[in-house]
C-alpha positions in Angstrom: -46.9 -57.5 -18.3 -45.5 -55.1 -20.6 -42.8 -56.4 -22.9 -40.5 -54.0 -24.6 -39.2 -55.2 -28.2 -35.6 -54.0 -29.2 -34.7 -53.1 -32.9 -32.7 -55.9 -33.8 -29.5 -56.4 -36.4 -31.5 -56.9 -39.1 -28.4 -57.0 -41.7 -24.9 -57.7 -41.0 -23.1 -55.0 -39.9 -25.5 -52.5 -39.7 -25.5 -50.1 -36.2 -29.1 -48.1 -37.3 -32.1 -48.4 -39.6 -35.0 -46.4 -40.5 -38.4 -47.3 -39.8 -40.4 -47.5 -43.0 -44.0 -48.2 -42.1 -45.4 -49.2 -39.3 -47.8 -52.2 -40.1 -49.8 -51.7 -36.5 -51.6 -49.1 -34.1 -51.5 -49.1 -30.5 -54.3 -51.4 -29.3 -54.0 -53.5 -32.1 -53.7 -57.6 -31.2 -50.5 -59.4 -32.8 -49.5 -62.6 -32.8 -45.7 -64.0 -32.4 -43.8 -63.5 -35.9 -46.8 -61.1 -37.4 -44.9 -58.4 -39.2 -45.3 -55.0 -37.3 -42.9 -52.9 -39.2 -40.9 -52.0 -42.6 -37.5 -51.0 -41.7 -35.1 -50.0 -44.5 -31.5 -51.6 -44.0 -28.5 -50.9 -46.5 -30.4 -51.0 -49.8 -33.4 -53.3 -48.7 -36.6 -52.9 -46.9 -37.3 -55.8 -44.0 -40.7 -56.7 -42.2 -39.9 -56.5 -38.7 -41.8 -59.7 -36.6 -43.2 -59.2 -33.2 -41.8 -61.6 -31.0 -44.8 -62.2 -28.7 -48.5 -62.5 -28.6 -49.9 -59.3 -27.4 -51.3 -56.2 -27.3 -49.5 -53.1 -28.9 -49.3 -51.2 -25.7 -46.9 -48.3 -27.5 -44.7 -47.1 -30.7 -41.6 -45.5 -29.6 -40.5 -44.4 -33.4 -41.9 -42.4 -36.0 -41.9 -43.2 -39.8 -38.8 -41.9 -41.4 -37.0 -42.2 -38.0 -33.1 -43.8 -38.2 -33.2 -45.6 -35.1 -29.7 -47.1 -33.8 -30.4 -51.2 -33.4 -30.5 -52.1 -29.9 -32.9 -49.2 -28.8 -36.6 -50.2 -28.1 -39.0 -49.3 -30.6 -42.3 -50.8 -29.7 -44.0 -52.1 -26.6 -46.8 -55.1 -26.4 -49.0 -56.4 -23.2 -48.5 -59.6 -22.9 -51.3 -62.0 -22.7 -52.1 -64.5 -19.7 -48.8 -62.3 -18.2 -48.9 -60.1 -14.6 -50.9 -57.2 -14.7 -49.3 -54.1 -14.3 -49.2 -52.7 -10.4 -51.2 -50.0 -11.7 -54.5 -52.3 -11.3 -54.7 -55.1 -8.6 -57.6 -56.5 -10.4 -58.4 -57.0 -14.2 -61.4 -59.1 -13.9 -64.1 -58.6 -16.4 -66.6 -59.3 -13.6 -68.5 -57.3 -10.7 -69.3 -54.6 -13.1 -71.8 -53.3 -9.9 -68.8 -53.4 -7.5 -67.4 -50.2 -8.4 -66.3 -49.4 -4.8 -63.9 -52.2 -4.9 -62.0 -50.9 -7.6 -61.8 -47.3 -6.2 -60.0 -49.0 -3.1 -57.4 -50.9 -4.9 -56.6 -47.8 -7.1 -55.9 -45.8 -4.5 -54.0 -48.2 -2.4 -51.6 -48.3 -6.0 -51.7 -44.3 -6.0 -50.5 -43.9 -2.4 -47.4 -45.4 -4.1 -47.2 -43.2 -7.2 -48.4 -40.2 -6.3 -45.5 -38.3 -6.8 -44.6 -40.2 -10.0 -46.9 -36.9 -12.0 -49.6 -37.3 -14.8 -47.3 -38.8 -17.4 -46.0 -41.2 -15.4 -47.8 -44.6 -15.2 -46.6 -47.7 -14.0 -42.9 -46.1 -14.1 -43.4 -45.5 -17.5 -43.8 -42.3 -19.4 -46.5 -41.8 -21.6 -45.8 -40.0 -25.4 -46.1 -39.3 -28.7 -43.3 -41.3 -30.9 -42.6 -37.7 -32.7 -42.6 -36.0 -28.9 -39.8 -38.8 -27.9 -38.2 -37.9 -31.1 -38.3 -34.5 -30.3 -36.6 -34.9 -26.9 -34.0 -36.8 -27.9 -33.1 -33.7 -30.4 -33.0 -31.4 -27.7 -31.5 -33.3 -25.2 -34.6 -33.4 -23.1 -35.2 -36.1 -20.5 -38.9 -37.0 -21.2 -39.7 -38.7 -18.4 -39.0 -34.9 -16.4 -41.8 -33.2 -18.9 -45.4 -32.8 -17.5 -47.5 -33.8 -19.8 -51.2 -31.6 -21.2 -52.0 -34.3 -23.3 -54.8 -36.9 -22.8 -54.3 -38.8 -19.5 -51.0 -36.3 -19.3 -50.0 -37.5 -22.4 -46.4 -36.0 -23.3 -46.7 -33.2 -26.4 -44.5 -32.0 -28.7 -46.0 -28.8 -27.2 -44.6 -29.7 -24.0 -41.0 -30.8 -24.8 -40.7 -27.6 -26.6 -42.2 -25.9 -23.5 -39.6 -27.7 -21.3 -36.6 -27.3 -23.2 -37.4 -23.5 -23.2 -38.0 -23.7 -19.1 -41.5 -23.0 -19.0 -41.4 -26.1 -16.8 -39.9 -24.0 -14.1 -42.7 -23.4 -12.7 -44.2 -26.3 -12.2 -47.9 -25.7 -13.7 -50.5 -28.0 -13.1 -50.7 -30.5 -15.9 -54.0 -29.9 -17.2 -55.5 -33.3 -17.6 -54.9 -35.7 -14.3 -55.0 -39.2 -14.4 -57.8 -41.2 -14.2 -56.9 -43.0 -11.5 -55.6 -39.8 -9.0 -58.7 -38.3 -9.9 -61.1 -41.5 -8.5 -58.7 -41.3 -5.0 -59.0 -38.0 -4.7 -62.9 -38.5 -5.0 -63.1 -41.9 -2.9 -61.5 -39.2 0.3 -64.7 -36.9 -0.1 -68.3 -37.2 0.4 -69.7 -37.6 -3.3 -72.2 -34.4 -4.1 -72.1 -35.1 -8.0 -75.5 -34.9 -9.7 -75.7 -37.8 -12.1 -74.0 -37.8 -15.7 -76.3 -37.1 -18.5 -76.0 -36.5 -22.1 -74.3 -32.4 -21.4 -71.9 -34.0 -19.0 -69.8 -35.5 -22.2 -66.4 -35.2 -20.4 -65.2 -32.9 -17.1 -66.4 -34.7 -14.7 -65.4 -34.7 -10.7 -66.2 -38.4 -10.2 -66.7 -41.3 -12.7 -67.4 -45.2 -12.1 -65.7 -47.8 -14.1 -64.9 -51.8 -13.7 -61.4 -52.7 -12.9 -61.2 -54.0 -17.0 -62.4 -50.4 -18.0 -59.8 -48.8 -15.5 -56.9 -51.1 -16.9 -57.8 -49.8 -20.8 -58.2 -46.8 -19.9 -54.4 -46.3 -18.0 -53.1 -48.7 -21.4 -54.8 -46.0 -23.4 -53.1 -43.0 -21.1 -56.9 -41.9 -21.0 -58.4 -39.8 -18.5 -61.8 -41.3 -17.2 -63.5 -38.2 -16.2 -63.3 -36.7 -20.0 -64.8 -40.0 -21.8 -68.2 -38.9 -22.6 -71.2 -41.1 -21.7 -74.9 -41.1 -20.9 -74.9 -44.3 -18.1 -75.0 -44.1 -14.5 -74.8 -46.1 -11.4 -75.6 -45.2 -8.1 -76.2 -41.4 -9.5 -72.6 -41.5 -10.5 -71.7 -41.0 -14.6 -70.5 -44.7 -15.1 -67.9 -45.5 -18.5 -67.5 -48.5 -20.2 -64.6 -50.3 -21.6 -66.2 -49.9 -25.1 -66.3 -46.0 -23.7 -62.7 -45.7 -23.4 -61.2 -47.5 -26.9 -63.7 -45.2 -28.4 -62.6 -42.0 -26.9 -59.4 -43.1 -26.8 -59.3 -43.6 -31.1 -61.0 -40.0 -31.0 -58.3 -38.8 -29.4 -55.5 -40.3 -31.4 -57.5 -39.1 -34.9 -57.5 -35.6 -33.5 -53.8 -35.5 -32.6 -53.4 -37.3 -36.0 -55.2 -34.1 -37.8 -53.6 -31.9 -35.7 -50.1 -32.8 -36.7 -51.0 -33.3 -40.4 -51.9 -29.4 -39.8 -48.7 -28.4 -38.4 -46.5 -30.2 -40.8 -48.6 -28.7 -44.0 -48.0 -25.4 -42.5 -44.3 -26.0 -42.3 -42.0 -24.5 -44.7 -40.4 -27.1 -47.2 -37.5 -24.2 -48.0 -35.8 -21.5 -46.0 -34.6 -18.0 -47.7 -31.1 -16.7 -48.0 -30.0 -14.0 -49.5 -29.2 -16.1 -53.1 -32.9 -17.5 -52.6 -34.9 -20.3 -51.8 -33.1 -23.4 -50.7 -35.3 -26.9 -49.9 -33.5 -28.7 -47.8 -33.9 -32.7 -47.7 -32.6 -35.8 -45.0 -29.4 -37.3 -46.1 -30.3 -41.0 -45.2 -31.6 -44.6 -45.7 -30.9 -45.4 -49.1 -29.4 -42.5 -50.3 -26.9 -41.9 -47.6 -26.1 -45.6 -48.5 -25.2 -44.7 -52.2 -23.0 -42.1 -50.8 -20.6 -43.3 -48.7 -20.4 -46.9 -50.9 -19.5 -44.6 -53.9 -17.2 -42.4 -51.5 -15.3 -45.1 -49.9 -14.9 -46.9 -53.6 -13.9 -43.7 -55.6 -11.7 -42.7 -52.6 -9.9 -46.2 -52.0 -9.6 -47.5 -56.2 -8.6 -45.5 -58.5 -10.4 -45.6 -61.4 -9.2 -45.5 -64.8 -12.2 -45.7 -67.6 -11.8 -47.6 -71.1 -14.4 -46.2 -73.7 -15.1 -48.2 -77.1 -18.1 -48.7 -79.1 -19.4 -52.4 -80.8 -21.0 -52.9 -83.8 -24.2 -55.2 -82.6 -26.2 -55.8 -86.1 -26.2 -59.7 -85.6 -27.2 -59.4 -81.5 -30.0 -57.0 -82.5 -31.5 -60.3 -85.3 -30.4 -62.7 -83.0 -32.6 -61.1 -80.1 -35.5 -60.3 -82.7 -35.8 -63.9 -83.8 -35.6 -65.4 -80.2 -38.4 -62.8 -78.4 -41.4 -64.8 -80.3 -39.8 -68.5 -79.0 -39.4 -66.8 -75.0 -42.3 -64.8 -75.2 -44.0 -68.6 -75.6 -41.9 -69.7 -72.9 -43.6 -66.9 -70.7 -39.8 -65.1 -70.5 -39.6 -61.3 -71.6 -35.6 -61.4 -73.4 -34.3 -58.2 -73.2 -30.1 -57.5 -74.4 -29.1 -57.5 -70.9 -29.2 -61.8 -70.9 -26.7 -61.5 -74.0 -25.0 -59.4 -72.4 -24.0 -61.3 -69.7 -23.1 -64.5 -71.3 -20.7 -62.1 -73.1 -19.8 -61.2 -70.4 -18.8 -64.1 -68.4 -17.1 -65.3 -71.6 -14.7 -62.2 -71.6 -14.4 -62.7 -68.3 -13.2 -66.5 -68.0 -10.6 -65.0 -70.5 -9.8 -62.1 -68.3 -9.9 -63.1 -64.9 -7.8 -60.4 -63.4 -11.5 -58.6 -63.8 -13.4 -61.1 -61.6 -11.3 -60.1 -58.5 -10.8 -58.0 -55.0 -7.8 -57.0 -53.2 -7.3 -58.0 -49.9 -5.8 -55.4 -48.3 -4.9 -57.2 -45.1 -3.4 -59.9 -46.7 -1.8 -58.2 -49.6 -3.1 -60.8 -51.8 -5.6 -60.9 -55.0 -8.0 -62.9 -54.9 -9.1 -64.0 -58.5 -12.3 -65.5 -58.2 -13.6 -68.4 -60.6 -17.3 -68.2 -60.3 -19.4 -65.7 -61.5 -21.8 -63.1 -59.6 -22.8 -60.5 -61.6 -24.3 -57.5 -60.4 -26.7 -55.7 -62.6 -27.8 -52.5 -61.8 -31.5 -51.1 -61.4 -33.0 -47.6 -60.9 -35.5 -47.6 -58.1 -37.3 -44.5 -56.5 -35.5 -45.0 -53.4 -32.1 -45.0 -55.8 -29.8 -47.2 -57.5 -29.9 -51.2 -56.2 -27.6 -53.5 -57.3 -29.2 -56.9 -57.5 -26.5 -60.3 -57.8 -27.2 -62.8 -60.9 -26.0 -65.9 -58.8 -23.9 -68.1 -60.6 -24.5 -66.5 -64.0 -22.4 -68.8 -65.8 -24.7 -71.9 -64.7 -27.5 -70.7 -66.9 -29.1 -70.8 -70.0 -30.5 -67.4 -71.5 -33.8 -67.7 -70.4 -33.1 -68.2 -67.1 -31.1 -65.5 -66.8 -34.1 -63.4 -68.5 -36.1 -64.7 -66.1 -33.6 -63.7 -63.1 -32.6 -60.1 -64.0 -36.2 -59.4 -64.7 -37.4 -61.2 -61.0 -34.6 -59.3 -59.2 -35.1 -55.8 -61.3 -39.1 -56.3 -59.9 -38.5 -56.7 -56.2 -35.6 -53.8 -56.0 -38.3 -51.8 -57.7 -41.1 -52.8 -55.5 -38.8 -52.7 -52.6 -39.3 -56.0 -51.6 -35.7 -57.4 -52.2 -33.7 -59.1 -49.7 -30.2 -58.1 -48.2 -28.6 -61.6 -49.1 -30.0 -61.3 -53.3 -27.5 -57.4 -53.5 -24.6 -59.1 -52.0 -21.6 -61.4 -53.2 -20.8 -59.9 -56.5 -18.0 -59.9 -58.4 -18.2 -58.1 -61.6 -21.4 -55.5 -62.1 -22.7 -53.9 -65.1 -24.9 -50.2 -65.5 -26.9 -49.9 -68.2 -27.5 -46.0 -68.6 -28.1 -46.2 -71.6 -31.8 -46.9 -70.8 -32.2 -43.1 -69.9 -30.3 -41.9 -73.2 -26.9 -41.8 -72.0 -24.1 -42.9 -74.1 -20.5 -42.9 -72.2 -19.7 -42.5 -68.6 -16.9 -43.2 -65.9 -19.0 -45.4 -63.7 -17.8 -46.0 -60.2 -17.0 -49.7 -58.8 -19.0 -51.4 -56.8 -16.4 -51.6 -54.1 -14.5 -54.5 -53.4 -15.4 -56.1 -57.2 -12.7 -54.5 -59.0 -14.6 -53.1 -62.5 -17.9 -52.6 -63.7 -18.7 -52.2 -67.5 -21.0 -49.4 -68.0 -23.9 -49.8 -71.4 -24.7 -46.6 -73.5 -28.2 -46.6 -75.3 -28.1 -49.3 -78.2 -29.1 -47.3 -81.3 -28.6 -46.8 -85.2 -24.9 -44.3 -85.6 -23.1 -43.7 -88.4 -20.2 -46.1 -89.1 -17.4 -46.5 -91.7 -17.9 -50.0 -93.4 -15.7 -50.3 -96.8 -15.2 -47.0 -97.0 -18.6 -46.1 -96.8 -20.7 -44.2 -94.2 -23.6 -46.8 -93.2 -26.1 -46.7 -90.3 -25.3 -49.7 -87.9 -26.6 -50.6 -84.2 -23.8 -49.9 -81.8 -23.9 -50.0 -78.2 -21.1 -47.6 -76.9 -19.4 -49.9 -73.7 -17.5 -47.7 -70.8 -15.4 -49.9 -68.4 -13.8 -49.1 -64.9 -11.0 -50.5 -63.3 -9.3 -50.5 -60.4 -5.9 -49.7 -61.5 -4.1 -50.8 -58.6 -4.6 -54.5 -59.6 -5.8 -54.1 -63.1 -3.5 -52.3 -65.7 -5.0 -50.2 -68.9 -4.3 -52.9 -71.2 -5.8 -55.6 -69.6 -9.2 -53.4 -69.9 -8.5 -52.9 -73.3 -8.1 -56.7 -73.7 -11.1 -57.6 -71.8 -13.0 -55.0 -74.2 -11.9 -56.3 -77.5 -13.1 -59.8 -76.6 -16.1 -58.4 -75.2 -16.7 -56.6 -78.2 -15.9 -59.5 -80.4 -18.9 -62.3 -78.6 -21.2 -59.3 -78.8 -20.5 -58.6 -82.6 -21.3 -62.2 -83.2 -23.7 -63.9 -80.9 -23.7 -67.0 -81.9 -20.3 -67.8 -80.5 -22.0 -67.5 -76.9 -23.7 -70.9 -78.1 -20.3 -72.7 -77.3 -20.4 -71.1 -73.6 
């Protein structure tokens, strides 16, 4: 029985996801809750389970696709399960009985007949970029005749449909293997037998009831799989026969389509020039409209000041030794957040969200704190979880753990969610101020410039000193200017002197 698997709500909220990788082939076996797929939802990639023991019968979505939840993406046989009505028969046995099979496939044909090459079992029979194709140009697929193996559906012949070359009707130029034994079984059989030059073409070909069932699962056409047995003076194929063939076949489609899409242009010409044009989506469209509905519904006021940070830099120096031993790596960031949550138990008006509905602030008294990490993909905002819980290794060990998986892509929805104040450090990449945008609904985020030597007035003197210039955003419906500045100054003052964070 086949069993079609729906893409389910793999994050709250979400109405579509793209399909990442695909972790199986069609014929492959899977077990219930074996990962078949990578799907990429808001900011995190998700392994997919299947939810049966099976056979992957078909993939109904190509890598890259967005594919709205709800819609089927995959389809599995079902073990110990009815047979499709394709085959009345899926016994491994009677591999001499040939005759028997030829009767009950054309008592199922009588039936589908009319149902054309692609059509097997009701079902249509495609390439995941063909479907894809289809549903671009609002073609119904299951009304293209298919060239393909066992009248596989093309790209080739979408395209040809959408254009009306289907209008007339032409033959599809592969039938299926099992209109091709009843047509046979009708007529007196004046086939010499199959040798080695009769690889694939044939008029008439014997096969067991097993080797018929693979071969309609594989949408393969009997007469074309090449092989050197006979029975009875008829070219006889094997199940082993068919899955090879059949892996042939999907290779060769496999280096065909690598062809066409290194042949396809990755820019189109105007008349300014060149212009490369790439998809708006998965994480990047997720950026977008997060930093579109924030800088569109707060708006943000930015507070610039620069700290003085020649006791953190010691502090830090004289500690790395003691975590290195401790098997931590201690970056600024943990010192940074202790300050942090230190300003921020000071300044709670900056650990809050505005409920709109209600009309109400809420001012929240834990502390979530979003840190910020570059990732191929784009920016990820993991959560520190109850940052003001922990001790400074811990939260070492925590920004590094989180920073690793949104790198490696292996971070879950849950670990970017709940915050409620973040920080950006760009000064990693050089920069020193910036008007960083809220992580919408948290209400500011405190952006790091690049910790370095600057010049600095001390006594009346010019002196190099370590400063860390600090740029922080506000909401400024809830959160007035001074109250930034305030937050800043005692910011500034727990990062001048470190060891007051010892009394946190």
């Amino acid at each position: 029985m086949v069993r079609e698997f729906k893409l389910p709500d793999v994050g709250e909220g979400l109405t579509e996801a793209e399909i990442v990788t695909w972790l199986v082939e069609v014929g492959d076996t899977v077990t219930e809750d074996q990962p078949v797929a990578e799907v990429e939802t808001d900011k995190a990639v998700v392994e997919v389970p299947s939810p049966v023991n099976g056979t992957v019968r078909e993939i109904l979505a190509d890598e890259g696709e967005m594919v709205p939840v709800g819609n089927v993406i995959i389809t599995f046989d079902v073990e110990g399960e009815e047979a499709e009505p394709v085959e009345e028969s899926a016994d491994d046995e009677d591999d001499e009985a040939v005759e028997d099979a030829v009767s009950a496939v054309s008592e199922a044909d009588e039936e589908d007949e009319n149902e054309g090459t692609a059509q097997q079992g009701g079902r249509t029979f495609a390439a995941p970029s063909a479907r894809r194709l289809a549903r671009e140009l609002g073609v119904d697929i299951g009304a293209v005749s298919g060239s393909g193996p066992g009248g596989r559906v093309t790209e080739q012949d979408v395209r040809a449909h959408a254009e009306g070359a289907d209008d007339e009707e032409p033959e599809p130029a592969v039938k299926s293997a099992t209109s091709k034994v009843t047509d046979e079984a009708e007529e007196p059989a004046t086939s010499a037998p199959a040798s080695s030059a009769e690889a694939a073409g044939r008029d008439r070909t014997l096969a067991a009831p097993a080797t018929r069932r693979v071969a309609e699962e594989e949408g393969v056409a009997l007469d074309d799989v090449p092989t050197d047995e006979t029975r009875d003076g008829e070219a006889f194929v094997t199940e082993s026969q068919v899955r090879e063939y059949a892996e042939a076949q999907r290779a060769a489609q496999a280096a065909d389509a690598e062809a066409v899409t290194e042949e396809a242009p990755e820019t189109e010409t105007t008349a300014e020039g060149e212009v490369e044009r790439i998809a708006y989506k998965g994480v990047r469209r997720t950026i977008g409209n997060a930093m579109e509905r924030s800088k569109y519904t707060a708006p943000h006021v930015t507070h610039h000041e620069e700290v003085v940070v020649e006791d953190l830099v010691a502090t830090r120096e004289r500690l790395k030794p003691v975590a290195e031993e401790r098997d931590s790596r201690l970056t600024y960031m943990p010192f940074v957040l202790k300050a942090v949550v230190a300003a921020l138990k000071e300044h709670p008006i900056l650990n809050s969200q505005l409920d709109e509905d209600a009309e109400e602030i809420l001012v929240k008294h834990y502390y979530n704190i979003g840190v910020a990490v570059a990732t191929d993909a784009g920016l990820m905002v993991p959560v520190v979880k109850g940052a003001d819980e922990k001790d400074m290794l811990t939260l070492a060990d925590d920004v590094n753990d989180l920073a690793t998986k949104a790198r490696e892509r292996s971070i879950k929805r849950e670990e970017m969610q709940g915050g409620t104040f973040s920080i950006t450090n760009f000064g990693a990449v050089g920069g020193e101020y910036a008007t960083p945008i809220i992580n919408y609904p948290e209400t500011a985020i405190l952006g790091l410039g690049a910790l370095k030597q600057r010049p600095v007035v001390e006594d009346g003197e010019v002196v190099a000193k370590h400063t860390i210039p600090l740029s922080l955003s506000i909401d400024h419906r809830i959160i007035d200017g001074a109250d930034a500045a305030r937050f800043v100054n005692t910011l500034s003052e727990y990062l001048e002197n470190p060891e007051l964070l010892l009394l946190e």
